[in-house]
C-alpha positions as CSV (number, residue, x, y, z in Angstrom):
1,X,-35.4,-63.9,23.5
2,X,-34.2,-67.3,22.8
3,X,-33.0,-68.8,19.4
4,X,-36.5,-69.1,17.6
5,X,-37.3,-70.4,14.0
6,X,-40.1,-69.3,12.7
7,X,-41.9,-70.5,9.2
8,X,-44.4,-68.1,7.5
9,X,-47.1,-70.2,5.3
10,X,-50.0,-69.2,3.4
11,X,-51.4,-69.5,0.3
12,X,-50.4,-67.5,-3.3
13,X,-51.1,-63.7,-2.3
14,X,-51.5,-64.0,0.8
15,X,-48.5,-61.9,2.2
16,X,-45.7,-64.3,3.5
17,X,-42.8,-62.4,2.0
18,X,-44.4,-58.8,3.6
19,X,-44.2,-60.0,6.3
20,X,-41.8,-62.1,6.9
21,X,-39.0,-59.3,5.5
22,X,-40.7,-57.0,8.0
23,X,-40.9,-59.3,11.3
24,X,-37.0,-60.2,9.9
25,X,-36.3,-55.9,10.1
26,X,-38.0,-55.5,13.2
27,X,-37.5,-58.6,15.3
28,X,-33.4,-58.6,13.9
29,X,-34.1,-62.1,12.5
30,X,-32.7,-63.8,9.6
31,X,-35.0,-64.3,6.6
32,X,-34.9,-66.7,4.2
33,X,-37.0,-66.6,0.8
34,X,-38.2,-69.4,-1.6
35,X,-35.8,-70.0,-4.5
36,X,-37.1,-69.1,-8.1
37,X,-34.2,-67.9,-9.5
38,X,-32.2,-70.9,-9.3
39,X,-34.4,-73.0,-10.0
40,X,-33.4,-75.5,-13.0
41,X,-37.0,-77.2,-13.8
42,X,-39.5,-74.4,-13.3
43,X,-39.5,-73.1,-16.8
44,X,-39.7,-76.4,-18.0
45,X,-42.5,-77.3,-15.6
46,X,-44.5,-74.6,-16.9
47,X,-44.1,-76.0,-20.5
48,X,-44.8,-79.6,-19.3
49,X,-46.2,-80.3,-16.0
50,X,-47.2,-83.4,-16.8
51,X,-43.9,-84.0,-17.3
52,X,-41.5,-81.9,-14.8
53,X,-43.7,-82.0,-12.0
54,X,-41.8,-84.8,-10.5
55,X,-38.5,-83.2,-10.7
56,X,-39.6,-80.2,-9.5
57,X,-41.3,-81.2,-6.3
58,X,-38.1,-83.3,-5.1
59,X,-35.5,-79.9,-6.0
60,X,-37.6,-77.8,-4.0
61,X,-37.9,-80.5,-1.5
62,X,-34.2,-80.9,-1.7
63,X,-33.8,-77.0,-1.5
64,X,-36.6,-76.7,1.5
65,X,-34.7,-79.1,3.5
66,X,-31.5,-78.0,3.4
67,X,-32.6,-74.1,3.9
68,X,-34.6,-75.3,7.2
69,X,-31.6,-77.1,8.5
70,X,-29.3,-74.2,8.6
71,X,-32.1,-71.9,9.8
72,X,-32.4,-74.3,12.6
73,X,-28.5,-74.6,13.1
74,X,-27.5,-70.3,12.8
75,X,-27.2,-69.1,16.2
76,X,-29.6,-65.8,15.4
77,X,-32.9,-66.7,14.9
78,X,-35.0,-67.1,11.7
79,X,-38.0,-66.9,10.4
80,X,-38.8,-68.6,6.3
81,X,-40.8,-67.2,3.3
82,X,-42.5,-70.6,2.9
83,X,-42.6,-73.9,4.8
84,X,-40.9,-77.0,3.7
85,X,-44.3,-78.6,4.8
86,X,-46.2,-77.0,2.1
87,X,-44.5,-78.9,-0.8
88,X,-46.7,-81.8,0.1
89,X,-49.5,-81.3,2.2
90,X,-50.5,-78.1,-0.8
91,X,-48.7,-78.1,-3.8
92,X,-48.0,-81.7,-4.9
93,X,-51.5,-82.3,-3.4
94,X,-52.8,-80.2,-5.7
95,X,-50.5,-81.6,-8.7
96,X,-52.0,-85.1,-8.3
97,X,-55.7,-83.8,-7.6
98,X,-55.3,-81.9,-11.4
99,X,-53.9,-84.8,-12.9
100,X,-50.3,-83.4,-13.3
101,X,-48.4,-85.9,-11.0
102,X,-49.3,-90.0,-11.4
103,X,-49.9,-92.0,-8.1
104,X,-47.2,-93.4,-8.7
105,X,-44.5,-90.6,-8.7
106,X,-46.8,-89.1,-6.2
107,X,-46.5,-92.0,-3.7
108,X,-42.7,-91.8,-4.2
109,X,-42.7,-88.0,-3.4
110,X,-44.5,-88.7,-0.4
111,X,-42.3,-91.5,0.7
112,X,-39.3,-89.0,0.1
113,X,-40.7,-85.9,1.8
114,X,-42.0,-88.2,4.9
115,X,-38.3,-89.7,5.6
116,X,-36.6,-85.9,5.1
117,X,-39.0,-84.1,7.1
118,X,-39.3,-86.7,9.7
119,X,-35.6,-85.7,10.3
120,X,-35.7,-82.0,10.8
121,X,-35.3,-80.1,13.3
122,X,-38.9,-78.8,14.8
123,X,-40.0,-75.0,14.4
124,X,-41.0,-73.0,17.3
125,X,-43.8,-71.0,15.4
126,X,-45.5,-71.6,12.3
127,X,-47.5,-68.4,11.2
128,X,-50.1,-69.2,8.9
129,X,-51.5,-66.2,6.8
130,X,-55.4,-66.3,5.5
131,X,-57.3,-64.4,3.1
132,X,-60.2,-64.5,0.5
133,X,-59.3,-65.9,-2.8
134,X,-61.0,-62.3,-4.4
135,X,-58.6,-60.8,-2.0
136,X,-55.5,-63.0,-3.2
137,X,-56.7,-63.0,-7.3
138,X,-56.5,-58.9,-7.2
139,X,-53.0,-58.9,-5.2
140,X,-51.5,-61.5,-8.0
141,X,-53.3,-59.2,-10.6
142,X,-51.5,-55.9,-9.4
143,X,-48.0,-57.7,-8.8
144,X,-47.9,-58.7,-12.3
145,X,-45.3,-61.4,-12.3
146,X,-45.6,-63.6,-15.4
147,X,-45.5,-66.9,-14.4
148,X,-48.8,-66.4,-12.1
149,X,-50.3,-65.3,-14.7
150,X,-52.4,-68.1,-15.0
151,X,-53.4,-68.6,-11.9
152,X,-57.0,-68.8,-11.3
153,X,-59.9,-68.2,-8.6
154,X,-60.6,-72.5,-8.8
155,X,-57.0,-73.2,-8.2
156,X,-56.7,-70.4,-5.5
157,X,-60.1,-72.0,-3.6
158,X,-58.3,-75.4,-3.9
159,X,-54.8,-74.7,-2.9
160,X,-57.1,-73.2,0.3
161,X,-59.2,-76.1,1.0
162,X,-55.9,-78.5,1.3
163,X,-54.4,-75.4,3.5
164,X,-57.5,-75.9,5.9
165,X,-57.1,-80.0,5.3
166,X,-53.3,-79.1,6.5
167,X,-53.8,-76.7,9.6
168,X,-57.0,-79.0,10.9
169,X,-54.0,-81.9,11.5
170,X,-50.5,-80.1,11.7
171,X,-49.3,-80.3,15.5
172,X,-45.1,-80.3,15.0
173,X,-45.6,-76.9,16.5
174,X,-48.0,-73.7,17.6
175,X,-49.8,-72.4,14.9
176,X,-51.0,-68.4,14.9
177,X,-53.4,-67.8,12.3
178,X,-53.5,-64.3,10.6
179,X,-55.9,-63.0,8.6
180,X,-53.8,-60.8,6.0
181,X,-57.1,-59.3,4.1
182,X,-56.9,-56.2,6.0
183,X,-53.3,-56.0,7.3
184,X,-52.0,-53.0,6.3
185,X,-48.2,-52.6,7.3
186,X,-48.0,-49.2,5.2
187,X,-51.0,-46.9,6.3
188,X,-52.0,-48.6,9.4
189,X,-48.2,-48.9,11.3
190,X,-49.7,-50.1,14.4
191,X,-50.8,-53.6,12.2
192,X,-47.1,-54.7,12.9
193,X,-46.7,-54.4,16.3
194,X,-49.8,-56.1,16.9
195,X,-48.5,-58.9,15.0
196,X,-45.7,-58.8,17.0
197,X,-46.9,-59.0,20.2
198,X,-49.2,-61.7,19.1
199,X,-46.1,-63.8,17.9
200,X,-43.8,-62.9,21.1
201,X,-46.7,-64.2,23.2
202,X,-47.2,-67.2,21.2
203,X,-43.7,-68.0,21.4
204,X,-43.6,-67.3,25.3
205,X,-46.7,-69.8,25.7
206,X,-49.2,-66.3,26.5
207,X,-52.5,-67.3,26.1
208,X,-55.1,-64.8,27.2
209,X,-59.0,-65.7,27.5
210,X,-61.6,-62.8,28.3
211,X,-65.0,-63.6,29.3
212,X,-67.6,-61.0,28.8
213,X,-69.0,-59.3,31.5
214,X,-72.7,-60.7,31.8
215,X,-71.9,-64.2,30.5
């Protein structure tokens, strides 16, 4: 197959790094993760985010952007933990709906992301993952991780209204919609390769329409 790049979005719970680390191990694809570690404004951002939410939307802007570009550029293909796409169409959306980003800075960001991403080099694929907020709130629950510790079922049902807002109007590439609910990669190991096929198809330009047999 030809050098793809593939981006894996979805909202908090929904399954991107699952799947994308398995697609990576099964597909032999480079994967690429969002970066928390390194991040210099996200503890600060959680003290203030009234105050850091700026600052932190243009790093991981900054971050996004450059890990795209030399997805695009290695010679293997790639598939990414996160879109670069989702930073404004989903999470400073959702920053300026709560109050936590001004118009102002806002407008700036959106000035910024528009000029960077109109720049980049187009993905072949975007997988988008889908599941209940119930589904996603128990999933955060059991993972534990203390900075989503906060999260709620009204921010989950928001961030998933803006994701529908965003999928209804994005068109820089095919979409394949998956709802993650009950994929089960563990106990049900055929899950995978139909996910598979389903993206190899996609990526081929396969589309397959069944009519039933009395219509």
């Amino acid at each position: 197959m030809a050098k793809r790049l593939v981006l894996v979005a979805g909202n908090i719970g929904a399954g991107k790094t699952s799947l994308s680390e398995r697609l990576g191990d099964r597909l032999g694809w480079h994967t690429a993760f969002e970066s928390v570690a390194d991040n210099p404004y996200l503890s600060d951002f959680y003290d203030d985010m009234g105050m850091w939410s700026f600052h932190l939307q243009v790093f991981f802007l900054g971050h996004r952007a450059e890990q795209h570009i030399e997805l695009a550029h290695d010679p293997q293909s790639t598939i990414a933990d996160r879109s670069i796409y989702e930073d404004a169409y989903i999470f400073a959306r959702a920053l300026h709906h709560m109050g936590s980003l001004s118009e102002r800075d806002y407008q700036a960001y959106r000035r910024l992301f528009d000029i960077v991403t109109n720049s980049l080099p187009s993905p072949d694929l975007l997988i988008y993952l889908k599941a209940p907020v119930p589904v996603l709130m128990e999933r955060i629950s059991r993972r534990g991780r203390k900075m989503e510790s906060g999260i709620t079922n009204e921010y989950l049902a928001l961030l998933e209204s803006f994701y529908d807002d965003w999928i209804d109007i994005f068109d820089i590439c095919p979409v394949l919609t998956i709802r993650s609910d009950d994929l089960d990669f563990v106990h049900k190991k055929g899950h995978l390769d139909i996910v598979v096929q389903r993206i190899q198809d996609k990526l081929a330009g396969k589309e397959v329409i069944v009519f039933p047999e009395n219509g």
